[in-house]
C-alpha positions in Angstrom: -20.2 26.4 9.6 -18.6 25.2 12.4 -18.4 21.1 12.6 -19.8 19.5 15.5 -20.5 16.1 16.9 -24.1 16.3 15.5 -22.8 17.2 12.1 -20.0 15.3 10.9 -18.1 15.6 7.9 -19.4 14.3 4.7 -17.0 13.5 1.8 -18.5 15.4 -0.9 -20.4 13.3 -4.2 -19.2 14.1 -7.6 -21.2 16.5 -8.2 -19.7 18.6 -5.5 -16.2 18.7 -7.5 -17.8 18.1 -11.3 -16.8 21.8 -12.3 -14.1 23.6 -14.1 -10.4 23.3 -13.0 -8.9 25.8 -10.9 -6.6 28.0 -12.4 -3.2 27.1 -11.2 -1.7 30.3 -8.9 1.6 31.2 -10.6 -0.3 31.9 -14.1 0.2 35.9 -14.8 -3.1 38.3 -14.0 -4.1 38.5 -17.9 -4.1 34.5 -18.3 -6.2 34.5 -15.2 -9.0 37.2 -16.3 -8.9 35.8 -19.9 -9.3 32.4 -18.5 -11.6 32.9 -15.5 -14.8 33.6 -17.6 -14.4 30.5 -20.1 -13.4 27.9 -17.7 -16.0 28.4 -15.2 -18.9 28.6 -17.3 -21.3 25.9 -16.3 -24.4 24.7 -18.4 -28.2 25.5 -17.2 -28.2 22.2 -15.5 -25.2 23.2 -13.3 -22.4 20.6 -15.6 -19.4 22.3 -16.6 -19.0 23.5 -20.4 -16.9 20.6 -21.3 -16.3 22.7 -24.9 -13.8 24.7 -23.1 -11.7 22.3 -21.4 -8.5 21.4 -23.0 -5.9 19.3 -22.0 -4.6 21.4 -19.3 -8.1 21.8 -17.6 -8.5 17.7 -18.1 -5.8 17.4 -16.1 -6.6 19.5 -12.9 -9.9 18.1 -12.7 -8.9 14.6 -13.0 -6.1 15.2 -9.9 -9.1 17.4 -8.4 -10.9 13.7 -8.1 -8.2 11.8 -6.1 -5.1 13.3 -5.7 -3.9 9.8 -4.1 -4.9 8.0 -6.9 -4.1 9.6 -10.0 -0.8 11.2 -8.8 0.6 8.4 -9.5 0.5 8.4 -13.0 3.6 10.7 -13.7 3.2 11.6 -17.3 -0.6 12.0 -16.9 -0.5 15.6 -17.9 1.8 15.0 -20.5 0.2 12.4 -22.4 -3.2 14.2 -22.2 -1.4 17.1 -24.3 0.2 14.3 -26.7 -2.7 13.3 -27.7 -4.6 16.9 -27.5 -7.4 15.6 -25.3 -10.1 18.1 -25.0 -13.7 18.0 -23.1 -15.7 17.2 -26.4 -13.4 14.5 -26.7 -14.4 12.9 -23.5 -18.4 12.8 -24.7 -17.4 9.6 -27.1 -15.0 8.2 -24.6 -15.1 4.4 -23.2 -13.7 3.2 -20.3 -10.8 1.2 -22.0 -9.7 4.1 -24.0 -8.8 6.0 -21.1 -5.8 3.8 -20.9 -4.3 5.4 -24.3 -5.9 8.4 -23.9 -4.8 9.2 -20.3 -2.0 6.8 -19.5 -4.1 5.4 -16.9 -3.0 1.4 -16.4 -5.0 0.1 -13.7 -7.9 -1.0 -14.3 -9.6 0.2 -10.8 -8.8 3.5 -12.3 -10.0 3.5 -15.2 -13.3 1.9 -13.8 -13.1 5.0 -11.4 -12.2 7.7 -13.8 -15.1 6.3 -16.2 -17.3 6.9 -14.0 -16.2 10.4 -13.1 -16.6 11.4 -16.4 -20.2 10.0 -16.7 -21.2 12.6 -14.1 -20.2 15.1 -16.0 -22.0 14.5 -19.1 -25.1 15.7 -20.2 -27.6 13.1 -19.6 -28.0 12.4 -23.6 -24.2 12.0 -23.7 -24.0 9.6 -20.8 -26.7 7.2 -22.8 -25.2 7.8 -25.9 -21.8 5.9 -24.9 -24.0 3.3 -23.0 -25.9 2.2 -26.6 -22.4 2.6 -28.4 -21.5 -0.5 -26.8 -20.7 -3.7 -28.8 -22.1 -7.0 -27.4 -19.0 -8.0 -26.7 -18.2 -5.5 -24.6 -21.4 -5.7 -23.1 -20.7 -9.2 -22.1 -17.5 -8.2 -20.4 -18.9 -6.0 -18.7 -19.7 -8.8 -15.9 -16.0 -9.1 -15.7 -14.8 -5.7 -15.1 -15.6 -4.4 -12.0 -13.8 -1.8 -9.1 -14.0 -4.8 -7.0 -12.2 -7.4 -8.9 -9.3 -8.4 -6.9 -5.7 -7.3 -7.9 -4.1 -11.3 -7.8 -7.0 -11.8 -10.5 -5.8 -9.1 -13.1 -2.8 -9.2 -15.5 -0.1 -7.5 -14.6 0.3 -6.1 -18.1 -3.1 -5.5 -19.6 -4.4 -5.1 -16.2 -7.6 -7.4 -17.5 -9.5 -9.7 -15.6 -7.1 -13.2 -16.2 -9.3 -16.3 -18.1 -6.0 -18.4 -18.7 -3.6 -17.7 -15.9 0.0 -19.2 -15.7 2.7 -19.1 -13.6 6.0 -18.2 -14.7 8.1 -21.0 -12.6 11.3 -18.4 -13.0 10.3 -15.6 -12.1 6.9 -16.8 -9.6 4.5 -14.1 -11.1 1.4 -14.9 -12.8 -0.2 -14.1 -16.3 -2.4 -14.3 -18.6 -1.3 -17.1 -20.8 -1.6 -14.9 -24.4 -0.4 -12.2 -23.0 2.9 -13.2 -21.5 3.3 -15.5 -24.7 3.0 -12.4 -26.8 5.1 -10.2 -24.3 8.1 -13.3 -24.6 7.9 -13.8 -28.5 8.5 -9.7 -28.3 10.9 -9.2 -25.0 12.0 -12.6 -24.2 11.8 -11.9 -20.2 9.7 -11.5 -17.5 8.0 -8.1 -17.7 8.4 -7.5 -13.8 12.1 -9.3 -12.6 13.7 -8.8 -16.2 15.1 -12.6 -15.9 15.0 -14.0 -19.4 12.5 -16.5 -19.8 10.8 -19.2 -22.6 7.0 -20.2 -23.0 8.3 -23.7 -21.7 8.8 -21.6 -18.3 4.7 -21.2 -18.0 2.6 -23.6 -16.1 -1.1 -23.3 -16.0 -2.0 -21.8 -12.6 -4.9 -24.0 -11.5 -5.0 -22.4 -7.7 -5.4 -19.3 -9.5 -8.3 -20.0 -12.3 -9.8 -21.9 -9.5 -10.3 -18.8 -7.2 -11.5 -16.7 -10.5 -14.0 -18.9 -10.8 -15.3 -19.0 -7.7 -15.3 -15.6 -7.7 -17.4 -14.8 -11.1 -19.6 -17.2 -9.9 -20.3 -15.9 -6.4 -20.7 -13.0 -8.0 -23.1 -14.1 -10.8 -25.3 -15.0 -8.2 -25.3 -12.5 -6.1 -26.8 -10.5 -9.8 -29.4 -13.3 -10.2 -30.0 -12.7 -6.5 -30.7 -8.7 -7.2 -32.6 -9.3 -10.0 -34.7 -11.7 -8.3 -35.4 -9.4 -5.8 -36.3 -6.4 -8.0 -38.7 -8.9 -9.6 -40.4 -9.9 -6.7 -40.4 -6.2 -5.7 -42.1 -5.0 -9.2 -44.6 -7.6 -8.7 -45.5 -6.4 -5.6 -46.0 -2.9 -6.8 -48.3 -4.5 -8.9 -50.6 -6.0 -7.2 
C-alpha cells in the first residue's frame, strides 16, 4: 500500500524477519528448487525449522538482522562454517558463546544477536537456556547490558571493566587482569603496538569512579521498577 502521512513507516519487529534465509541469486536452478522447500519450512507456530539451517543459512539471517552491524565482522561467514554451526546448535547457545561461535567481539552485539536468536526459539527452548544459567552468570547479568557505555568495556574481552587501568604509554585503558595477561603473552599494547611493562599501568580512578556511578544509578533505577510492580500487584489485589 501506498505510504502516507497518516501511515508512516514502521520498522518491522523480529518477528517480521525471524524466517528462513533467502537463497542467494547466483545459486544454479536445481540448488534453488532442492533448497526452496527445506529452508522455508516454518513450524505450526509460524518460527522457522531451525533443523534445516546450516551454517550458510545462519549466516544470511544474521546479516538479514542488521546489515550495518554485523557486516562488520569480516570472517563471520567463515567462522560459522569452521566451527559447522547449525540451527539445533543455536537451541543450547548463551550469549557469550556467540563470541567463539560467531566471531562476534562486541559485546552490544552479542547482547543483540542473543536476543535475536531468543525470538526464534520455540518457547520451551527460550526457557530452557534461561534455567541453564549458573548463579554466577546470573549475577552478571546486572552488568551486561546493550546500554553499557563503550569507555566502560575492555577493549579486549569487551566486558564490563571492575579494575580499570591506564596504560601511561600508550593512554588506553583496561582491565587490570586482562592487559597483565595480554603483556606477560605479547609484551605491548594491544591497540598502538608500543611495547609496554605492568609497571606502565596505573589504576584509573576517574574511570572506576564513573562505573560506579553508573551500576549504581542503574541498580536503582531496578529497585525503583520493582518497587513499582509491587505497589502495582498490590493494587490489583485489593
Amino acid at each position: 500500500p501506498r505510504l502516507t502521512r497518516d501511515r508512516p513507516f514502521r520498522r518491522a519487529p523480529y518477528r517480521a524477519i525471524a524466517t528462513s534465509p533467502d537463497i542467494d541469486s547466483d545459486e544454479s536452478e536445481d540448488d534453488d528448487d532442492d533448497e526452496s522447500d527445506s529452508d522455508n519450512e516454518t513450524s505450526t507456530d509460524g518460527l522457522p525449522d531451525l533443523s534445516k539451517w546450516k551454517a550458510k543459512e545462519i549466516y544470511e539471517w544474521t546479516i538479514k538482522l542488521d546489515k550495518t552491524r554485523f557486516s562488520r565482522y569480516k570472517e563471520l561467514k567463515q567462522t560459522l562454517e569452521d566451527n559447522e554451526v547449525t540451527g539445533n546448535d543455536l537451541k543450547d547457545m548463551e550469549c557469550e558463546e556467540l563470541k567463539g561461535s560467531f566471531g562476534i567481539k562486541k559485546w552490544a552485539d552479542q547482547k543483540f544477536l542473543f536476543k535475536a536468536i531468543q525470538s526464534i526459539l520455540p518457547f520451551k527452548d527460550r526457557h530452557e537456556n534461561k534455567d541453564k544459567k549458573t548463579k554466577k552468570n546470573k549475577d552478571e547479568d546486572d552488568d551486561d547490558d546493550d546500554d553499557i557505555p563503550d569507555e566502560y568495556l575492555d577493549p579486549i574481552t569487551f566486558e564490563l571493566m571492575k579494575d580499570p587501568v591506564l596504560c601511561t604509554k600508550s593512554g588506553h585503558t583496561y582491565e587490570r587482569k586482562t592487559i597483565e595477561d595480554w603483556i606477560e603473552k605479547q609484551g605491548s599494547d594491544p591497540i598502538t603496538r608500543q611495547k609496554i611493562k605492568k609497571k606502565h599501568l596505573a589504576p584509573n580512578r576517574t574511570v572506576k569512579a564513573m562505573i560506579d556511578a553508573w551500576k549504581k544509578e542503574k541498580k536503582a533505577k531496578k529497585d525503583q521498577d520493582q518497587d513499582q510492580d509491587q505497589d502495582t500487584d498490590t493494587v490489583t489485589d485489593t
